[in-house]
Each structure stands twice: as C-alpha cells, then as structure tokens.
VONU-908653 format. One record per residue (C-alpha): y, x, z; residue number from 1. Coordinates in pm, 1 decimal, padded with zeros to 6 digits, m for minus. Each point is the difference from the previous one (the first is absolute). Example, Ala and Ser with C-alpha at 12.3 -4.5 7.8 and 13.67 -1.06 7.14 Angstrom:
VONU-908653
m00450.0, 01230.0, 00780.0, 1
00344.0, 00137.0, m00066.0, 2
END
This chain:
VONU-908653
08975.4, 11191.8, 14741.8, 1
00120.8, m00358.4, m00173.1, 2
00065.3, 00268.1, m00315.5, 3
m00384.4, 00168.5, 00008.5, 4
m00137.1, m00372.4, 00053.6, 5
00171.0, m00069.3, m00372.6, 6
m00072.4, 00273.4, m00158.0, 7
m00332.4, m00050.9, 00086.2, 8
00010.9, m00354.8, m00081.0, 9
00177.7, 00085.5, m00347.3, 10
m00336.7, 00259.9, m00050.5, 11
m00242.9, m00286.5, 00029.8, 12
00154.9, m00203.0, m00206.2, 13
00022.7, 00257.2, m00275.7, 14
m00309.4, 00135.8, 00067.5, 15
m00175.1, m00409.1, 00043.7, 16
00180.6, m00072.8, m00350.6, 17
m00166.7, 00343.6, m00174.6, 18
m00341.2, m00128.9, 00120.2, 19
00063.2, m00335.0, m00146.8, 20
00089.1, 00127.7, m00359.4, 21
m00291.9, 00278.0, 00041.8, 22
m00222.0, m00307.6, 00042.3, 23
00152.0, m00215.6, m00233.2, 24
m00062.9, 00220.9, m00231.7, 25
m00366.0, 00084.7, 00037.0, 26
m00086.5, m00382.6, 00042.5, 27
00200.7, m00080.7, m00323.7, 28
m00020.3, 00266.3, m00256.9, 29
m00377.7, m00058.1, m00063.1, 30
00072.8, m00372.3, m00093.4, 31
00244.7, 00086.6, m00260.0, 32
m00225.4, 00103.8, m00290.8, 33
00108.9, 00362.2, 00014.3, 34
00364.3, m00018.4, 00015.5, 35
00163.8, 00205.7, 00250.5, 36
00240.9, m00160.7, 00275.7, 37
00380.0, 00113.5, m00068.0, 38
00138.5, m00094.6, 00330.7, 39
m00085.4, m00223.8, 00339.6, 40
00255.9, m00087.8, 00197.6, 41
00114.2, m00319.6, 00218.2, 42
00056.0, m00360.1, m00135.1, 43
00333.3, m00192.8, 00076.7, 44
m00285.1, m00241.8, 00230.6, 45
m00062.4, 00170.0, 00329.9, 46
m00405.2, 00159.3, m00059.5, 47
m00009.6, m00046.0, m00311.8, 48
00016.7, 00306.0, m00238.8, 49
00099.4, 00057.0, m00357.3, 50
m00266.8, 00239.1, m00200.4, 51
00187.8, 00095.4, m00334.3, 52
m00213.1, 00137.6, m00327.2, 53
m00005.9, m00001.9, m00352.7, 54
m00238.1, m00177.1, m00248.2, 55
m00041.6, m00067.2, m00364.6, 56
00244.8, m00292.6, 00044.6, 57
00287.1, 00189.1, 00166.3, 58
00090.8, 00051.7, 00380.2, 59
m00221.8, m00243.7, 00222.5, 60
00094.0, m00085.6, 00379.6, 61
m00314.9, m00113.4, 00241.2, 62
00034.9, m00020.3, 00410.6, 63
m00205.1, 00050.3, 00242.0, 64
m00046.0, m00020.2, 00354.6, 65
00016.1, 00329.7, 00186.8, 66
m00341.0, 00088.8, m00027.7, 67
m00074.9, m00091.4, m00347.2, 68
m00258.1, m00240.3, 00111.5, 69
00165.4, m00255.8, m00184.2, 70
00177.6, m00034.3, m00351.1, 71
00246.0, m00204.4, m00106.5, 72
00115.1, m00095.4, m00379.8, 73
00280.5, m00208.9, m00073.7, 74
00425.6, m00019.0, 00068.0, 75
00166.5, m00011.8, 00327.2, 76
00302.4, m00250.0, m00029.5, 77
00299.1, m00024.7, 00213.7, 78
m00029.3, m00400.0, 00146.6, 79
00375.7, 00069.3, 00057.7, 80
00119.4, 00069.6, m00330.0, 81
m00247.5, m00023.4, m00229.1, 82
00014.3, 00309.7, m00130.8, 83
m00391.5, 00176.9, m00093.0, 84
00049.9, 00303.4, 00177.5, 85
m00316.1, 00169.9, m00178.1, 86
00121.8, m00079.7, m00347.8, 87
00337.0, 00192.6, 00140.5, 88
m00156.3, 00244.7, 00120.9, 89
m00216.3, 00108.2, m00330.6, 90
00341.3, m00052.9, m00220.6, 91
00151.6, 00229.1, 00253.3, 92
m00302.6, 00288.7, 00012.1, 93
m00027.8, 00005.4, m00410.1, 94
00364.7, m00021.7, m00094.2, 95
00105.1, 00275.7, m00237.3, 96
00324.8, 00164.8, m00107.9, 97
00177.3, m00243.1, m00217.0, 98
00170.3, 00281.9, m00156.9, 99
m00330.4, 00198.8, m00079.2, 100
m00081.6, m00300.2, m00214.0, 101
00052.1, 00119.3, m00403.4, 102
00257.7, m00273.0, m00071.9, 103
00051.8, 00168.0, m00330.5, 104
m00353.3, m00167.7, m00133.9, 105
00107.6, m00335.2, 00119.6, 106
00193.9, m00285.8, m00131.1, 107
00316.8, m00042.6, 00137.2, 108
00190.3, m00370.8, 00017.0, 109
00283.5, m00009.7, 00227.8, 110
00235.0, m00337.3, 00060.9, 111
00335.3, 00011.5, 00171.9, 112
00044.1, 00300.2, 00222.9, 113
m00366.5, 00105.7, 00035.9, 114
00033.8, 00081.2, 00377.3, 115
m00340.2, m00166.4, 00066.3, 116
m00259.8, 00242.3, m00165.7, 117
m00391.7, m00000.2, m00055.3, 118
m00241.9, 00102.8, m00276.9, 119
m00337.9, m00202.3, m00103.7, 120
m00263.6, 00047.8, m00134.6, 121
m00072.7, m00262.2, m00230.4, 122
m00248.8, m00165.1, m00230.7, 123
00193.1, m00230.4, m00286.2, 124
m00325.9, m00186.7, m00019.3, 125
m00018.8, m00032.6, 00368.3, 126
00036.5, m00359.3, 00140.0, 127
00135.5, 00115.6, 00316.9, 128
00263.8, 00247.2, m00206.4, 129
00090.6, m00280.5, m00204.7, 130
00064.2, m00199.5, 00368.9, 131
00184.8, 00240.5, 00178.5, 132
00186.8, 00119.5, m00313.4, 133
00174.1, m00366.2, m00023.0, 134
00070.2, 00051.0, 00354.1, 135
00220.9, 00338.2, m00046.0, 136
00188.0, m00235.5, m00221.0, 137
00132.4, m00140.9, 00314.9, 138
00083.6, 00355.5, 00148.4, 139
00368.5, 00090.8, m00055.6, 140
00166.9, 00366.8, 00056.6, 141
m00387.6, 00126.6, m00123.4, 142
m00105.6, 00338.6, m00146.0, 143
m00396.4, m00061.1, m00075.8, 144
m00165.3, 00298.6, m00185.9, 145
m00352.8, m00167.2, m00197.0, 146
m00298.9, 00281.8, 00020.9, 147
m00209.1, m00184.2, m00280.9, 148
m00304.6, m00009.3, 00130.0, 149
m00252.0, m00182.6, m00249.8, 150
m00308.1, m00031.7, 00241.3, 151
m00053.9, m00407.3, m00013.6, 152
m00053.0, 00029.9, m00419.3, 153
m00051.5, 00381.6, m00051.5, 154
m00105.7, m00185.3, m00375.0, 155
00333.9, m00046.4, m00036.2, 156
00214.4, 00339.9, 00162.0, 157
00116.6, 00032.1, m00363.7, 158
00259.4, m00279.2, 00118.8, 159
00115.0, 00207.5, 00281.9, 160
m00004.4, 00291.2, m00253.6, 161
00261.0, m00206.0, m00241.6, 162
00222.6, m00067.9, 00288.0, 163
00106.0, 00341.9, 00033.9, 164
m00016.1, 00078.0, m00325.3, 165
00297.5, m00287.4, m00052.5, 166
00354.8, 00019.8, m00090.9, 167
00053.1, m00152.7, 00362.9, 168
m00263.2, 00033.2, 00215.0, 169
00133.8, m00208.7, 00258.5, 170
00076.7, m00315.1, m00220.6, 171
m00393.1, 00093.1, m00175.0, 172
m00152.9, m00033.4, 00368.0, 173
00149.0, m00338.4, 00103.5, 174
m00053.0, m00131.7, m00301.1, 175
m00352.5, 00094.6, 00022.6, 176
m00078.0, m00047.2, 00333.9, 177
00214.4, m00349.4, 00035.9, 178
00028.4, m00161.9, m00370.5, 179
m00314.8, 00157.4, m00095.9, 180
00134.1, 00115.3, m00291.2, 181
m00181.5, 00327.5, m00115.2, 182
00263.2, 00258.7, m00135.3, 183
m00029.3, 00174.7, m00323.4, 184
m00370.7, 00157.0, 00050.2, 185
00127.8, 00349.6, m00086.2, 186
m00163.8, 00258.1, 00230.4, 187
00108.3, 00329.8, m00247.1, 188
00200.7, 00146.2, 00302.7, 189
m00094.0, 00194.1, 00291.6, 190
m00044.4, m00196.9, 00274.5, 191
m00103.4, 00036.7, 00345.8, 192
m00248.4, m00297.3, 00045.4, 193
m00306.4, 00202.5, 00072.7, 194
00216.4, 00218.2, 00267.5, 195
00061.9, m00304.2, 00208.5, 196
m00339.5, m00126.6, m00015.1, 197
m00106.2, 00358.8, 00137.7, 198
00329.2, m00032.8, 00298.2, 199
m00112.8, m00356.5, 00076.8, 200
m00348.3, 00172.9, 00088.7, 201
00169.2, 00277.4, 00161.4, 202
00170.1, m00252.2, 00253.5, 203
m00284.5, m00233.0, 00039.3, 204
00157.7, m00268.4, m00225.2, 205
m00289.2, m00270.8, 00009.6, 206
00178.3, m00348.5, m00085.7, 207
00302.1, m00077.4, m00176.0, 208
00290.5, m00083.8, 00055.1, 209
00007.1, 00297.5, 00248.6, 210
00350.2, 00085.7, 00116.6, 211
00191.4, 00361.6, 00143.7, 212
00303.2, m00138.7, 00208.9, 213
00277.9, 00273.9, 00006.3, 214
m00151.6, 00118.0, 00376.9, 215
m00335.3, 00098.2, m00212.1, 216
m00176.8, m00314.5, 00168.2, 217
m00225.6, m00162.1, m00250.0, 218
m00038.1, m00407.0, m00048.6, 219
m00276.5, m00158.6, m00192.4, 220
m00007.0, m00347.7, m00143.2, 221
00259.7, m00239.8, m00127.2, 222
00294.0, m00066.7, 00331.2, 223
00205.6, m00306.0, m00002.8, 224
00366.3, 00139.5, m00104.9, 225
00140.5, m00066.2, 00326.4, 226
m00289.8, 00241.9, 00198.4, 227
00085.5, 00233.1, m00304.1, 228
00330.2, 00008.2, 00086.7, 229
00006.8, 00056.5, 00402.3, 230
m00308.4, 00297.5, m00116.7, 231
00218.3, 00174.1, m00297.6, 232
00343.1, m00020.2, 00289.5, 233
m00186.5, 00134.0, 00282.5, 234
m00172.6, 00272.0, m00200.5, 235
00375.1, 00085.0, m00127.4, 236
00167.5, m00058.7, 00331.1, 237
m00284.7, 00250.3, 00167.3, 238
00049.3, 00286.7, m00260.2, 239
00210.3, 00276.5, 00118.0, 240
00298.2, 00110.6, m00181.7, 241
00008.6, 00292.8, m00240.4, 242
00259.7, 00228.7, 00145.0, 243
00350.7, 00023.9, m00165.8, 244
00066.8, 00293.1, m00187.2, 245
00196.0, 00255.9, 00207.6, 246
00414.6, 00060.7, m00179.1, 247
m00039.0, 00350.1, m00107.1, 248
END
C-alpha cells in the first residue's frame, strides 16, 4: 500500500509540474513579441521557475511564478557565494564546441606553455580590447587565438586586414592593439576578415572583447587577470581528455 501511496504521489507531482509549464507557457508566450518559449522548467528558489527563449540579443532567462501570473526580469545571486547564478546559467546553455571554432582564421599568440587557451574576438580600435589586451599581458602559460573583429571602427577594418596580411601577425596585432602602432597598411593578401565578421554573427557576438574559454563557455568584457585566470584553469581543468592513442 505505502508503495501505491508513492507512486501516486510521484504522478501528481509529475502530472502538477506538466500543468505548471502548460500554463506557463500560455500566460507567457503572448508577452514575448512572437518568440517562441524553448524550455520551462524549475528555478534553484523553491516556486520560482526558469522560462528559457531566444531573442535578437542571444539566449534570455525570465521566471515566473507557477502560474505565469507574474514575471520576473533580472539575476538570481547566491548571498552565500556571490556567484550570479543566471549569468552561469546562460554561459552554460550557449556554450559551443571550442574545437568547432575555425582557429585556422584566427591569430594565434601563445607565451610559455600555452596550457591556458581561449580565442577573442577583438576590435584593435576597441577601448575595452585595448583594456583587457594589457591584461593578458599578465597571463603566463597562455595560448590566445585574436578573431579580428573590426565592428567598433568598421572605417577602419583595413587595419585588421594589414594584420594578417603581416610578416608576423602576432607581433602586427599587439602592436596595434597596445602601442597603437598601425602595421604596414598592405591588405594585397587573402584574408579572412569578412569571414569572422559573418562567425561573430553566427554566434551572437554583440560586444567586444567577447571570449570562448576552452569548455566553449563564452565571456564578454574586459576581466581583471586574476578572474581570467581561475576562468581560463577551470575551463581547462573541466575539459575531458582526448584519449591516448591505442599501441598497435
């Protein structure tokens, strides 16, 4: 009997938290301008629930009581820890493959052993580029791969352009981005420039500096070095392995 009173206990539930969504939804949807909810489902805050969609600015998070009746928008934040659980929870719904990224059209600068890994995309004449650039400065054992991304002064992509189009495109980019010192304004080679501006649209790149982290979690803004740091070793430290090769 204390097994059928469960069950039927567990069938509520399920069946109570199927209502809720259904409900959510219909309440919701309407109030969103047309865009379609992607997924309902609870909050880490008991009765409050998470309603999950896309907009023109990326993946959005609002919550909601059970019924719908009423709407919340803003970031729940751990008192405990400090941590902004909604901002963690977006990084972790849109993270992407690191390794479907097309390193090949990026810059690569690596210091020391390069075990800390993460590609940019990044405007030279960016104020916030030019920030966070002097930062990686501080960032040893660092492989960074530069996606120039000339969105801030499109007037001026022909600088991006020249960078790759240099001898050495690493030593062009710093010296562009943190000496300001425009290399040799030679854009004769082919370049891939206007490919990155179309992946940065692809992936909903809408400020820069916006970072991939080797787990595929994406960053925007200029970080202190020492937040850089614990980010780039987690992301490495929660990347699996690529299995050894088998002895033949």
């Amino acid at each position: 009997m204390s097994r059928l009173i469960i069950g039927l206990a567990f069938a509520i539930t399920v069946l109570s938290a199927q209502a809720d969504e259904a409900s959510i939804r219909r309440t919701v949807e309407p109030k969103l301008g047309g865009v379609r909810i992607d997924a309902v489902q609870a909050s880490p805050i008991a009765g409050l629930w998470e309603v999950r969609f896309k907009s023109a600015e990326g993946l959005q998070i609002l919550y909601t009581d059970a019924n719908g009746e009423f709407i919340m928008s803003g970031n729940i934040f751990d008192a405990r820890t400090d941590r902004n659980l909604t901002e963690e929870r977006i990084r972790k719904l849109s993270a992407i493959r690191f390794d479907s990224l097309p390193l090949e059209q990026a810059v690569k600068i690596q210091r020391g052993n390069g075990r800390r890994v993460m590609a940019m995309f990044s405007d030279p004449h960016c104020p916030a580029c030019q920030q966070f650039e002097k930062t990686l400065q501080e960032v040893d054992d660092i492989t960074v791969y530069v996606f120039l991304f000339p969105v801030i002064r499109p007037e001026l992509a022909d600088h991006s352009r020249a960078v790759w189009c240099a001898p050495d495109r690493a030593k062009a980019w710093l010296d562009l981005v943190l000496r300001r010192k425009q290399p040799v304004r030679s854009t004769a080679c082919a370049n891939p420039v206007d490919k990155t501006l179309e992946l940065g649209k692809a992936l909903g790149v809408r400020a820069t500096p916006t970072m991939f982290v080797s787990n595929g979690e994406r960053y925007s803004g200029a970080l202190p070095a020492d937040q850089l740091k614990a980010i780039l070793d987690e992301a490495a430290a929660a990347r699996p392995e690529k299995p050894a090769a088998r002895a033949k």
